[in-house]
C-alpha positions in Angstrom: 5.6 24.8 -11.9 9.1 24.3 -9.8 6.7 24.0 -6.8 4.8 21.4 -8.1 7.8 19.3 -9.1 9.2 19.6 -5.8 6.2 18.3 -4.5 6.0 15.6 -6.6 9.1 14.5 -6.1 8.9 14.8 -2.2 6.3 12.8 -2.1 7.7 9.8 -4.7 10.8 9.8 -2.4 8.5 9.3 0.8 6.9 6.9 -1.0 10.2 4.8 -1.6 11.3 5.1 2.3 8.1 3.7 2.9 8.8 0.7 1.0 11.8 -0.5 2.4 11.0 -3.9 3.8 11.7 -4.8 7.1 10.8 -8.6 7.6 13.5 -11.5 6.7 12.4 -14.5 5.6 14.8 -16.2 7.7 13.2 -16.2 11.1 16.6 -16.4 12.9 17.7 -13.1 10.5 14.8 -11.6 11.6 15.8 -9.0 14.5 16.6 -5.2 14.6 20.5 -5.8 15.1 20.7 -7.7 11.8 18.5 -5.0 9.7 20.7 -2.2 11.1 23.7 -4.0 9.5 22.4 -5.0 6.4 20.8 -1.6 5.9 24.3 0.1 6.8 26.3 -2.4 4.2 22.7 -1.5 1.5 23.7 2.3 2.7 27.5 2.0 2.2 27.5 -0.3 -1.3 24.9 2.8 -3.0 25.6 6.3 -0.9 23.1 8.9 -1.3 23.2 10.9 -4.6 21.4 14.0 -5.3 18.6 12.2 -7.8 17.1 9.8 -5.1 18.1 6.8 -6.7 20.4 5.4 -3.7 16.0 4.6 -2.3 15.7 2.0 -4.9 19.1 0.8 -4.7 18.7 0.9 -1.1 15.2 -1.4 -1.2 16.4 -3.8 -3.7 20.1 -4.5 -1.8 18.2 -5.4 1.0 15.4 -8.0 -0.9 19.0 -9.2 -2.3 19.7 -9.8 1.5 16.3 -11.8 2.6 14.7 -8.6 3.6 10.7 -8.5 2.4 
């Protein structure tokens, strides 16, 4: 039973990774150096906790920022 739980829950935190968007609507925002700071200020507003829940966090900070 614990394995299938982990499984589960590997795969629904893959899932969320997956998800994180990585095209800004504003064409000008639109470049690696800008994702990599508004990931890290996503990443430093919601740290990683041990339930996973720092992904969604994560996916919707950066929609917040333009990011789809």
């Amino acid at each position: 039973m614990k394995l299938i739980f982990s499984l589960l829950f590997s795969t629904l935190v893959l899932v969320a990774c997956a998800k994180i968007p990585t095209q800004n609507l504003d064409a000008t925002k639109n470049n690696a150096k800008t994702f990599n700071q508004d990931i890290a200020d996503c990443q430093l507003a919601y740290p990683e906790q041990n339930s996973d829940v720092h992904y969604k966090q994560w996916i919707s900070c950066m929609e917040l920022k333009g990011w789809r």
